[in-house]
Legacy VTK file of the C-alpha trace (Angstrom):
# vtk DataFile Version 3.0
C-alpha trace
ASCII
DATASET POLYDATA
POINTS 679 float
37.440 134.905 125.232
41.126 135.560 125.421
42.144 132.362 124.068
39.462 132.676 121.336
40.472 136.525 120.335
44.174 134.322 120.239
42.746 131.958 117.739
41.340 134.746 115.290
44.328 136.529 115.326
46.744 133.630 114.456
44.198 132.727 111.438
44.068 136.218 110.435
47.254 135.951 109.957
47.663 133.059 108.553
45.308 134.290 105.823
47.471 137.633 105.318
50.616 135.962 104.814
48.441 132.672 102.454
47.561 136.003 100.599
51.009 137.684 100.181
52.654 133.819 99.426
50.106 133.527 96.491
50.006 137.125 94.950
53.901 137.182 95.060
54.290 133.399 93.830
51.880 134.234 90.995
53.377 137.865 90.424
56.906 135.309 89.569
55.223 132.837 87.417
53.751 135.468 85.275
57.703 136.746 84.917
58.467 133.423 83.932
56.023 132.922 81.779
56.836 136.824 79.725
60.685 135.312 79.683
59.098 132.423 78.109
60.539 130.299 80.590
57.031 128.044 80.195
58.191 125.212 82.300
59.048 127.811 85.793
55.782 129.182 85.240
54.195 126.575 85.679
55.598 125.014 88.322
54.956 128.539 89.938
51.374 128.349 89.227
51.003 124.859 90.284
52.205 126.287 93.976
49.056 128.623 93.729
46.841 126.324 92.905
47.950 124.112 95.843
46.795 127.182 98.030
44.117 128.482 96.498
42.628 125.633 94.084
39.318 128.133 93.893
41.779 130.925 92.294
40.726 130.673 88.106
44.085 133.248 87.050
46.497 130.585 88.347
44.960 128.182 85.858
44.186 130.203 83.239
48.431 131.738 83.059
49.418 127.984 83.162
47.017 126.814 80.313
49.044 129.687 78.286
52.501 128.296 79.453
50.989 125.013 77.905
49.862 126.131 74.603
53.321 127.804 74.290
54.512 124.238 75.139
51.940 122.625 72.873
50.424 120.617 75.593
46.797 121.750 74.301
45.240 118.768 75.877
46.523 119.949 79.087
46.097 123.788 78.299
42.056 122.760 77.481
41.795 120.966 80.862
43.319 124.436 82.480
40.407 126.430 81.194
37.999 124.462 81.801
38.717 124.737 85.220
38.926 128.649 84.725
35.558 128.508 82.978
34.067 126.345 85.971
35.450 129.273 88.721
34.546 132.536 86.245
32.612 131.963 83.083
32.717 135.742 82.537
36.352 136.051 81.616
36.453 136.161 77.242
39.880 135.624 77.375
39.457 132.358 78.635
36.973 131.145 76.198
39.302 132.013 73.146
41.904 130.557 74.662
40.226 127.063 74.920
38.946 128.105 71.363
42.518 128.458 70.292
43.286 125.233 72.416
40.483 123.061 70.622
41.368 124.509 67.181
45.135 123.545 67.597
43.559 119.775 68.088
41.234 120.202 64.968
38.223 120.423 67.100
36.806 123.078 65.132
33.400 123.517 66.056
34.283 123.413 69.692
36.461 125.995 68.902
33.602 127.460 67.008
31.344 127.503 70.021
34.347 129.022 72.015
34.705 131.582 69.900
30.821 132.816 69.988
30.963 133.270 73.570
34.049 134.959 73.939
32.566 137.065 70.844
29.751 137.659 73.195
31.669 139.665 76.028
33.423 141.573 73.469
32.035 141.652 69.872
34.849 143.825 67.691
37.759 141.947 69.279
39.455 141.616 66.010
41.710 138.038 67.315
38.601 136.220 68.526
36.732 136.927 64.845
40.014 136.653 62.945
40.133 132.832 64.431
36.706 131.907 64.094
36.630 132.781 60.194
39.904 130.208 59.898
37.613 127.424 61.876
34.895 128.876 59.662
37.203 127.868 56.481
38.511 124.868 58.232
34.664 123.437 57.989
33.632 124.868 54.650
31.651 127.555 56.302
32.551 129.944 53.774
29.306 132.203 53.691
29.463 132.384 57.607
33.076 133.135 57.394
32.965 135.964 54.698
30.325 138.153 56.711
33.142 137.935 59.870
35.279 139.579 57.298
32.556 142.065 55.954
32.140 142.863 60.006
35.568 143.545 60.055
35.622 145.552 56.774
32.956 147.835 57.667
34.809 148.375 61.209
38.141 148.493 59.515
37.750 150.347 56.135
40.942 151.117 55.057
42.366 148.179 56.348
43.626 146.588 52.897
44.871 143.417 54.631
41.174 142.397 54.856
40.079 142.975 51.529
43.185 140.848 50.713
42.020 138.634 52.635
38.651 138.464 51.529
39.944 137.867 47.785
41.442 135.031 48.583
38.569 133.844 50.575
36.440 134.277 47.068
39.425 131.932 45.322
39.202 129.269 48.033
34.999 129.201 47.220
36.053 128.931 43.843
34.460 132.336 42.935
37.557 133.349 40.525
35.461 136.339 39.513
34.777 137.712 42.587
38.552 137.133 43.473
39.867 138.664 39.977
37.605 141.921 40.714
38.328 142.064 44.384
42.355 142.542 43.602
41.578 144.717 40.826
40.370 146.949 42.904
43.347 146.286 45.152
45.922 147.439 42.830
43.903 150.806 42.085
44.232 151.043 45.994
47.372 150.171 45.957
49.441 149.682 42.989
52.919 149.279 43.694
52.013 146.413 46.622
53.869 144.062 44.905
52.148 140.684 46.700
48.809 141.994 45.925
49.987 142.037 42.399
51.284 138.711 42.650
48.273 137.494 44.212
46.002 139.074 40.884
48.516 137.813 38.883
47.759 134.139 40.147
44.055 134.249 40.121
44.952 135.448 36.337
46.509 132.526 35.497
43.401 130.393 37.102
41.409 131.528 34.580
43.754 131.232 31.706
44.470 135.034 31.088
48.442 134.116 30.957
48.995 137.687 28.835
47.517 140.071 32.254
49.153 137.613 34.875
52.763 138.283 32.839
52.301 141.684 32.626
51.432 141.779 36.398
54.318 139.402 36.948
56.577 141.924 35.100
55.572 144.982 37.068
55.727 143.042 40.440
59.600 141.967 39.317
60.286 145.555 38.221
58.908 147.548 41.601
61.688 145.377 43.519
59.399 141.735 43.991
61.629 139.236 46.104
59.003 136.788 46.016
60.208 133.469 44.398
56.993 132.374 43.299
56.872 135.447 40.798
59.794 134.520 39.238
59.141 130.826 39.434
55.748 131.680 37.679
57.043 134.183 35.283
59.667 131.375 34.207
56.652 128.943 33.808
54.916 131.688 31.113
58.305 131.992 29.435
58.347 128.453 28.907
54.911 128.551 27.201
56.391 130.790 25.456
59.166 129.146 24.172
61.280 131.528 25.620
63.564 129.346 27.173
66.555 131.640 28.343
64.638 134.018 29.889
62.314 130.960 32.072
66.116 129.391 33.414
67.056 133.123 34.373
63.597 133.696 36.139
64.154 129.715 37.964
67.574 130.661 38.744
66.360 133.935 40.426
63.485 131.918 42.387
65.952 129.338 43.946
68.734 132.012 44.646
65.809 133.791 46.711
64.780 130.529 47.979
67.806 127.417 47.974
65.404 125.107 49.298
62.477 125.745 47.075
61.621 122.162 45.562
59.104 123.576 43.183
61.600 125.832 41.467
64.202 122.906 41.183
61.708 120.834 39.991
60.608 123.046 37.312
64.195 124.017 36.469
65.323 120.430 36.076
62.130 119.927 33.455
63.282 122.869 31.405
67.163 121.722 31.795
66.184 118.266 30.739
64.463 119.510 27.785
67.439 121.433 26.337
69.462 118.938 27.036
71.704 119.757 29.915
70.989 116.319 32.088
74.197 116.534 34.425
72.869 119.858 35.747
68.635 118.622 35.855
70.030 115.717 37.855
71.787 117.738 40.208
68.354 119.572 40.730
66.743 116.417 41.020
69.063 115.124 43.489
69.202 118.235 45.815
65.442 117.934 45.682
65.201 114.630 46.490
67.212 114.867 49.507
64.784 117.722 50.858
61.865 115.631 50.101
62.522 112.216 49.734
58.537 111.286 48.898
59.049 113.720 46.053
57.756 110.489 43.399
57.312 113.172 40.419
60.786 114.206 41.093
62.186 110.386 41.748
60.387 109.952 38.353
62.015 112.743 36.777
65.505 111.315 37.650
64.484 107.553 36.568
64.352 108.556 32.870
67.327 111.072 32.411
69.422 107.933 34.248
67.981 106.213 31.215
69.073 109.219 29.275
72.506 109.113 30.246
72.479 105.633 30.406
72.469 105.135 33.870
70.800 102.314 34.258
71.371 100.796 37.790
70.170 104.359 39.091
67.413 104.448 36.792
66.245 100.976 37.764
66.826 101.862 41.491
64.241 104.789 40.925
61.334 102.778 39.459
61.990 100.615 42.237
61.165 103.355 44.814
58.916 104.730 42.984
56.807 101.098 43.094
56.868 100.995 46.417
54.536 103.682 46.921
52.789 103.676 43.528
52.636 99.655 43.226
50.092 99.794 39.710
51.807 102.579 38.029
52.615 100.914 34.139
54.899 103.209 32.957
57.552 102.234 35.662
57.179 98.614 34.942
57.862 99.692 31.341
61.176 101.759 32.376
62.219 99.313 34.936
62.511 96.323 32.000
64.112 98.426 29.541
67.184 98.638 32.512
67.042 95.406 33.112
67.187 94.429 29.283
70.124 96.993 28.713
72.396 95.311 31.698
71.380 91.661 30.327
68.779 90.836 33.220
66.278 89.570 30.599
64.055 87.676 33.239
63.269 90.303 35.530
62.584 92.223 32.528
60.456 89.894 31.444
58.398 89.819 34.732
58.345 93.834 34.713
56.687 93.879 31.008
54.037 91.098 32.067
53.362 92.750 35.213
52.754 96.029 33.112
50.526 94.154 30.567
48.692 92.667 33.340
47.459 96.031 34.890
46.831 97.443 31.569
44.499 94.544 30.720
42.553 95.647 34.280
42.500 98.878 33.461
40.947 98.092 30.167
38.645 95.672 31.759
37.971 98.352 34.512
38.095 102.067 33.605
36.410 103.874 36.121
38.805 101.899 38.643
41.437 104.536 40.352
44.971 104.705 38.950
48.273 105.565 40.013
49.239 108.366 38.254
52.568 110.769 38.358
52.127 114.536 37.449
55.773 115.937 35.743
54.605 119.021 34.448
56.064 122.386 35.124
54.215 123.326 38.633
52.744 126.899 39.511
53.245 128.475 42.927
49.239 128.948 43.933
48.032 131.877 46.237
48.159 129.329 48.907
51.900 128.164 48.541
52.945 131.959 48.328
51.840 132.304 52.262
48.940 134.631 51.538
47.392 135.111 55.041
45.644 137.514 56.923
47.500 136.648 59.941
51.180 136.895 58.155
51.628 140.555 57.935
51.140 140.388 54.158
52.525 143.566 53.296
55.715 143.251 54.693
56.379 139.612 54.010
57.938 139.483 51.282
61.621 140.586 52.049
62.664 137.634 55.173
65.818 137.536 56.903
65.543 133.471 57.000
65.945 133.129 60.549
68.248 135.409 61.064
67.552 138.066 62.983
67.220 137.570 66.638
63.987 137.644 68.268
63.534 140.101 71.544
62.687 143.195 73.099
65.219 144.503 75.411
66.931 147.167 73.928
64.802 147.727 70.754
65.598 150.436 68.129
64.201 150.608 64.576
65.687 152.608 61.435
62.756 154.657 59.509
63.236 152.121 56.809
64.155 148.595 58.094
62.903 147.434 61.172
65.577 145.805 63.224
66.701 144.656 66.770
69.422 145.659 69.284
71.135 142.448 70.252
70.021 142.358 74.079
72.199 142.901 77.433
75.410 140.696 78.487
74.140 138.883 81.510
75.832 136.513 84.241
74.475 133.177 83.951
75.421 129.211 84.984
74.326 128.476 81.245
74.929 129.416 77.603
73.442 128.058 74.406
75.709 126.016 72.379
76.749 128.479 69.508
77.984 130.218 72.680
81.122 127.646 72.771
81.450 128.595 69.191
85.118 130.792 68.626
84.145 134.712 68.712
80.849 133.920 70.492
82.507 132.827 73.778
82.892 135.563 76.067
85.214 136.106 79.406
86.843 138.682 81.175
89.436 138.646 83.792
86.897 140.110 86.318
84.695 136.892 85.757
87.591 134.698 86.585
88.377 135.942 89.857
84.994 136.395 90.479
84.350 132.281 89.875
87.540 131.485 91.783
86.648 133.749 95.318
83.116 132.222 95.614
83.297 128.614 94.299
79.742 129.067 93.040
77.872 125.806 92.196
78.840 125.995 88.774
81.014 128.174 86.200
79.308 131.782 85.458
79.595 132.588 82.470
78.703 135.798 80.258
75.560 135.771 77.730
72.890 137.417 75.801
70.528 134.626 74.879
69.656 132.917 78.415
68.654 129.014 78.638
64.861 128.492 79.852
65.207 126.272 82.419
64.005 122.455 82.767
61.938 120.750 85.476
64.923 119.078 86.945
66.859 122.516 86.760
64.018 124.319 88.236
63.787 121.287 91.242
67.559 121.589 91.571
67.928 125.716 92.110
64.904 125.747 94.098
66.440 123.179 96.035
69.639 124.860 96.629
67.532 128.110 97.395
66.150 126.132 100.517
69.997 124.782 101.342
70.905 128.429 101.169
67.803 130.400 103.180
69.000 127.541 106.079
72.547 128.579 106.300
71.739 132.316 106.616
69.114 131.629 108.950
72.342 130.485 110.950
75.055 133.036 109.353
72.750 136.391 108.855
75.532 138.647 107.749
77.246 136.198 105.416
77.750 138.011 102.170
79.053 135.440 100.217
75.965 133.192 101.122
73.372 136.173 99.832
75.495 136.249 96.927
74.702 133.037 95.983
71.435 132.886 96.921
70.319 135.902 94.871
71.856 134.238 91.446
69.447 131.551 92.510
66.665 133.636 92.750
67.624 135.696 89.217
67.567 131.884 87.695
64.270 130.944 88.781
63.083 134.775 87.997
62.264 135.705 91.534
63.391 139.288 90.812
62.428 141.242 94.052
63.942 138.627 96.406
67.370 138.651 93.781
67.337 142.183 94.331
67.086 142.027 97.981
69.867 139.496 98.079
72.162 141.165 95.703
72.039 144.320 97.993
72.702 142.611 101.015
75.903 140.830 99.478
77.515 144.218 98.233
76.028 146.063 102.023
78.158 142.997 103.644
80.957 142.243 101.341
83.876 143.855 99.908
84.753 145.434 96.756
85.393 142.032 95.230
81.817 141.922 94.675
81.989 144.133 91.879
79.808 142.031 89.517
77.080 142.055 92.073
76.805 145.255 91.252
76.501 144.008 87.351
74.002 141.172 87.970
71.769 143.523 90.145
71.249 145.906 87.761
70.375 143.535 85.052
68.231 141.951 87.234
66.418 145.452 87.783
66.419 145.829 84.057
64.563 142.252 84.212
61.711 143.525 86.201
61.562 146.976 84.971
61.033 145.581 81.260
58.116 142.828 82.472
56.692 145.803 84.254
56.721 148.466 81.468
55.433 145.738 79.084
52.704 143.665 81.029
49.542 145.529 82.428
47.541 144.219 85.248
45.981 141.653 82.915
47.931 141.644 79.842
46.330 140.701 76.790
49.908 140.262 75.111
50.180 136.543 76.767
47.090 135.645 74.346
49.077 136.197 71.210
49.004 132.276 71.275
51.932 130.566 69.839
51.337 132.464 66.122
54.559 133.410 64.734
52.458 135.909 62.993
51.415 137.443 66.345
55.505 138.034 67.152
55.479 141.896 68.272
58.282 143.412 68.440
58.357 145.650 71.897
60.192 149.201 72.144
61.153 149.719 75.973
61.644 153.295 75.543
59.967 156.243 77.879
57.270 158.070 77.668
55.699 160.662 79.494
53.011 157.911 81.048
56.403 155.914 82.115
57.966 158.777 84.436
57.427 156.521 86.982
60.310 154.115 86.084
62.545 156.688 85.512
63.790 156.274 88.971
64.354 152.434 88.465
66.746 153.739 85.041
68.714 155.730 87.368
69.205 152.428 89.480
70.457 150.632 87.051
72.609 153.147 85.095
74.138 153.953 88.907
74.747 149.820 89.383
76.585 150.016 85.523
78.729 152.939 86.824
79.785 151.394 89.948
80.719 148.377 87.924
82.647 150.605 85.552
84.094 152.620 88.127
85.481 148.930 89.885
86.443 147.433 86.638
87.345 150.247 84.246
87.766 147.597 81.174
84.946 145.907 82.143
83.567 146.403 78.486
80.121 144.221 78.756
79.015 147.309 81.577
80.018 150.022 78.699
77.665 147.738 76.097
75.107 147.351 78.549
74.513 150.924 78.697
74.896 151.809 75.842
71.394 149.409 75.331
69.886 151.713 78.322
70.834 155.086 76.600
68.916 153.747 73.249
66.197 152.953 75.231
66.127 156.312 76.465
67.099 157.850 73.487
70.116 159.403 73.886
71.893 157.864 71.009
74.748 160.321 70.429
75.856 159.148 73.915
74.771 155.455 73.548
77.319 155.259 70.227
80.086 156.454 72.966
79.468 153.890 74.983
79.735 151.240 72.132
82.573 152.660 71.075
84.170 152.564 74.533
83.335 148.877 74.664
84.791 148.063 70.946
87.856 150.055 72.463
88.393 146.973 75.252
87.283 144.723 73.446
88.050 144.686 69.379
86.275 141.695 68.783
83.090 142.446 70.100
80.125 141.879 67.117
77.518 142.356 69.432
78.679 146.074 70.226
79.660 147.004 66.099
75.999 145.856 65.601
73.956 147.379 68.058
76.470 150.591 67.211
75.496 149.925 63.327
71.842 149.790 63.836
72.365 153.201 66.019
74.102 154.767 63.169
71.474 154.395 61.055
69.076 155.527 63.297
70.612 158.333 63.233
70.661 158.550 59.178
74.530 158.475 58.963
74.126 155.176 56.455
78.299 154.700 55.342
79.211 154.244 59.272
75.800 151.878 60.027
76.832 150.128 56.908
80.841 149.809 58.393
79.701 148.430 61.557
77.355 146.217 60.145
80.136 144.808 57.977
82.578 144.120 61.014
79.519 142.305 62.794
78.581 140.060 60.448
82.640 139.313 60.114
82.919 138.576 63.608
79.781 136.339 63.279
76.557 138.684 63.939
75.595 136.488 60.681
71.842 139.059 60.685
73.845 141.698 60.161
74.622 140.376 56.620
70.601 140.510 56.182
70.618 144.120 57.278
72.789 145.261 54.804
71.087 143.746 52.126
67.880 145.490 52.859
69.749 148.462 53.132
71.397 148.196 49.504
67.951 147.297 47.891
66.464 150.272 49.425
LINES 1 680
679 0 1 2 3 4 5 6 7 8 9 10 11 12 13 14 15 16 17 18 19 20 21 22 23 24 25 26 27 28 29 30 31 32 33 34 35 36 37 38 39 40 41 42 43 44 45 46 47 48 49 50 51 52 53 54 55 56 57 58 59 60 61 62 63 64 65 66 67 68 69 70 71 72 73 74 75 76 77 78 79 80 81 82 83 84 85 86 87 88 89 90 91 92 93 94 95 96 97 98 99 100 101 102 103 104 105 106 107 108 109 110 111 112 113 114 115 116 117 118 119 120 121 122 123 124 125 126 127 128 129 130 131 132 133 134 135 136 137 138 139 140 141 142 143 144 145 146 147 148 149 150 151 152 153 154 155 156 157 158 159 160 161 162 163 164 165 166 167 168 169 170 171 172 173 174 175 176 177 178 179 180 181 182 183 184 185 186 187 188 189 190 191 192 193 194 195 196 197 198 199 200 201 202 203 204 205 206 207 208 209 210 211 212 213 214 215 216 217 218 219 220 221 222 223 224 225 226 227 228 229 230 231 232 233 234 235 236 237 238 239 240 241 242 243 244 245 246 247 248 249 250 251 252 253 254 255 256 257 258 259 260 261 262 263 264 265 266 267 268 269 270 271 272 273 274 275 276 277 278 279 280 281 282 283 284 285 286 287 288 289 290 291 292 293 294 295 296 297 298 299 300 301 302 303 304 305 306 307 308 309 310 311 312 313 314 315 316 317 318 319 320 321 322 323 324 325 326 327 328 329 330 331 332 333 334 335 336 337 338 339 340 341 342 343 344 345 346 347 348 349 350 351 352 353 354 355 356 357 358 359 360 361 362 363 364 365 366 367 368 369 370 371 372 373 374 375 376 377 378 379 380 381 382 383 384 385 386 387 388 389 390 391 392 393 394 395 396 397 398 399 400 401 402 403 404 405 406 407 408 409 410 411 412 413 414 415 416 417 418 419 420 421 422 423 424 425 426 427 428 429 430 431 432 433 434 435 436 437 438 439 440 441 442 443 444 445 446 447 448 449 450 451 452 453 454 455 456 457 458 459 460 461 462 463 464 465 466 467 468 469 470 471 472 473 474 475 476 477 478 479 480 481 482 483 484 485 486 487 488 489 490 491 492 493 494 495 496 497 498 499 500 501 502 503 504 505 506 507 508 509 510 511 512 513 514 515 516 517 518 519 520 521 522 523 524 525 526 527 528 529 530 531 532 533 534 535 536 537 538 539 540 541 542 543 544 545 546 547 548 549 550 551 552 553 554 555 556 557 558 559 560 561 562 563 564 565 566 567 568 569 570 571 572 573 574 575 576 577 578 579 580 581 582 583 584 585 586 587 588 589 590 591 592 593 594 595 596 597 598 599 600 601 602 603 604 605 606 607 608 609 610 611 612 613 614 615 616 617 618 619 620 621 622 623 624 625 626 627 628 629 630 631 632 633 634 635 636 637 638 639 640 641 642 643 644 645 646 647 648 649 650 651 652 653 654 655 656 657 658 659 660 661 662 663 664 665 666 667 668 669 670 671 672 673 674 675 676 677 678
């Protein structure tokens, strides 16, 4: 009995501890996985399924790391196996809708979409999907009573009559679209892209006189959309009013450099007055942003002839037969350059080639042609981005990839929404603009800091961390074990815990970091000042994931939309007194820091991101200004200063800041202001 009371203990235990291994192995893949670091969290998740292959969470968290790596053969295989061990979780069924409809499979992703619409039947992302694999299969009846659903549950939600008007327009139903914007401008009538968007269906149905006066009154409320001014210039043309369509092309393509349409249409108009060196420089810029541009190749073939250029104009009827092989009209232009340079025999070969398809097309006229289209081109409601899921209303002004995406540290003025570059962290890697003069950063501190502990590699300082690779991940997970086996012989080594808790931070093992860090400074000497620094961004780490992620947080299933991008305030509220204890942490780990390295200037930054997020900014702009006062050249502090300024409302010292960010290379900053000045 002894023995067997011995038995049931030691599995007991065993089970515990199986228990505690998996909760805390999947607690760190899920922190992975919010730091996007896809490729940890998974490898995370693959330890829990090891131990518990009956688990379905494991699975389903890793599917979402793979969708976020588009591996959605891989993610569909993950929740299948979710489905198989719970078929009563929705979530799971949209994702493997969202899975299937990423691979085209859209009624699978249909049927998906039903039965997570079955568990919960207003969840506006599950309908919002199914009506796009509604539209994907020409559904449109079935897809326009989703949006009715959502109308009547939504009523003054104008994003879904929007919606809905263009659904009309993609039936073909012009009417019903034309009415349902009308209606939309009463609503709403200085919305400038549901102006735009009336303005298009307008010019569908050959009303060009109420789609230019709707262009006009978009332009003059502030429109920065380049289709209005591309399509304004294309009614100005009509109307032989040539001046004002260049002006309206030049606007487009200074909104948009890389808009091919716009070129294109301003090289037409420049061609037609005349001015052929500056239609070919059109044509060539769009040509090398879309080389299988043939209208545009076309374009360029006869003003060569034009200008008398006839090797290039030969060259371009060459490419263009490549891809259009029966298209006369090149033959034709092709031996009228050969004549001109004296190559009468390949010119003759050109025109009897062209006679010879003419003849077939005589002989055959319902036969398919190759054909080229050079007219003037009109951006549709499709090409202007008009999507439910885009955030209509506000999509219009872009900062072009600017702006930096993330959360930590997030403030917004009342007018422009904007982002506090994030903390200064210690890591073994930094992105390559990071190499880049005024982005690398150092400090003295650092440098002895690297030369007492000979870490594995060179720490350096950042604010935009590297997500990790499977042979990183293998590597510090490796030298975790190396580590845990020489302080299993050296207990009260600080130097070892030191090292082992950057390991830990790295593979986002927060709690055991922590512990680690602690140890170090409890057992070392005040040389470990930046433990002190790593710790508390390391708190700040798992404080953030914590304030931001509920039990099971629906956040994760914002699946790889750019459109689903939220941007998160970490600020407290009365429900969040519970962290305030983990604040005081950190600020006390800063201070310490400070109080070790007085010009330590990325501590003085750091905080001044924890005061904003508490919302002391008259004390946060110290800080900054403490930090610009070590270090001059610091862009990151003049922005995050700038943005607090304006907070604030005091616009002329926002605006300074701003100015001496984007000149020491916080190139978004630049963006900023210019939203600012059209305000």
């Amino acid at each position: 009995m002894k023995r067997y009371l011995t038995a049931l203990l030691l599995l007991l235990t065993i089970g515990v501890n199986a228990q505690m291994n998996t909760d805390r192995l999947l607690a760190i893949g899920r922190n992975a996985l919010y730091f996007e670091d896809y490729v940890l969290s998974i490898q995370y998740f693959n330890q829990v399924i090891k131990i518990k292959p009956f688990l379905a969470e494991p699975y389903f968290y890793r599917a979402v790391a793979k969708i976020q790596l588009e591996d959605y053969v891989g993610a569909e295989q993950d929740l299948q196996a979710v489905i198989e061990r719970n078929p009563f979780i929705p979530s799971a069924f949209y994702a493997r809708g969202f899975a299937r409809k990423r691979l085209s499979r859209w009624e699978d992703a249909i049927s998906d979409f039903d039965k997570a619409l079955e568990f919960s039947p207003a969840n506006p992302t599950f309908i919002v999907n199914r009506i796009e694999a509604y539209e994907q299969l020409d559904r449109y009846d079935e897809a326009m009573s989703d949006l009715d659903y959502m109308i009547r549950r939504n009523p003054n939600m104008l994003e879904l009559f929007f919606e809905k008007g263009r659904l009309f327009l993609v039936k073909g139903d012009t009417i019903s679209a034309l009415n349902e914007f009308d209606s939309l401008v009463k609503r709403d009538s200085k919305n400038t892209t549901i102006i735009g968007a009336r303005a298009v269906v307008r010019l569908m149905v050959d009303d060009t006189k109420g789609a230019l006066a709707d262009y006009n009154q978009a332009i003059d409320l502030g429109s920065k959309n380049p289709s209005h001014f591309m399509n304004r210039g294309i009614l100005n043309y009509r109307d032989k009013k040539y001046m004002l369509a260049l002006a309206d092309y030049d606007r487009a393509i200074e909104l948009e450099p890389r808009n091919d349409q716009a070129l294109f249409n301003r090289s037409l108009l420049r061609s037609e007055v005349g001015d052929y060196d500056n239609a070919l420089l059109d044509l060539n810029s769009i040509i090398t942003l879309k080389p299988d541009f043939t209208e545009a190749i076309y374009q360029r073939a006869l003003i060569n002839a034009e200008v008398g250029n006839w090797e290039g104009s030969i060259a371009d009827y060459g490419e263009i037969l490549k891809k259009h092989p029966s298209f006369v009209p090149a033959y034709y232009g092709r031996s009228r350059g050969y004549e001109m340079l004296g190559k009468h025999q390949q010119a003759y070969l050109d025109k009897e080639k062209a006679f010879q398809l003419m003849q077939e097309n005589r002989n055959k006229p319902n036969q398919k042609r190759d054909t080229i289209d050079t007219s003037a081109r009109i951006a549709t409601i499709d090409e202007s981005s008009i999507k439910m899921r885009a955030s209509i209303f506000n999509s219009e002004s872009t900062d072009n990839g600017t702006t930096q995406q993330g959360i930590r540290g997030t403030i917004q003025n009342r007018e422009v929404n904007v982002i506090n570059e994030k903390n200064f962290v210690l890591s073994y890697y930094r992105k390559n603009d990071a190499t880049l003069p005024g982005h690398q950063k150092h400090h003295s501190a650092l440098d002895k800091f690297n030369d007492n502990y000979k870490f594995n590699s060179k720490l350096y300082l950042v604010n935009d961390e590297v997500s990790l690779s499977e042979g990183m991940i293998n590597y510090h997970f490796a030298t975790i074990e190396q580590l845990s086996n020489l302080i299993h012989e050296y207990p009260y080594n600080a130097e070892l815990y030191l090292k082992r808790a950057i390991e830990l931070a790295l593979v986002q093992d927060f709690a055991s970091a922590i512990e680690d860090f602690s140890k170090a400074i409890f057992y070392g000497d005040k040389e470990m000042s930046l433990a002190y620094f790593y710790r508390a961004n390391v708190r700040y780490k798992q404080m953030e994931y914590s304030l931001n992620n509920h039990e099971h947080n629906e956040d994760l299933l914002n699946l790889n939309d750019p459109s689903n991008k939220k941007e998160t305030t970490l600020a407290l509220t009365p429900l969040d007194k519970k962290y305030a204890v983990d604040f005081e942490m950190i600020m006390r780990d800063y201070d310490k820091v400070i109080e070790l390295i007085p010009d330590f200037s990325y501590a003085w930054y750091n905080r001044g991101n924890m005061l904003c997020i508490q919302k002391d900014y008259p004390v946060a702009i110290q800080n900054y200004t403490r930090a610009i006062e070590l270090y001059p050249d610091f862009g990151e502090a003049y922005f995050n200063r700038g943005l607090t300024y304006l907070y604030l409302g005091e616009i002329e010292k926002g605006n300074s800041d701003l100015s001496k960010a984007g000149e020491l290379g916080m190139y978004q900053a630049y963006s900023i202001l210019k939203k600012i000045s059209n305000q």
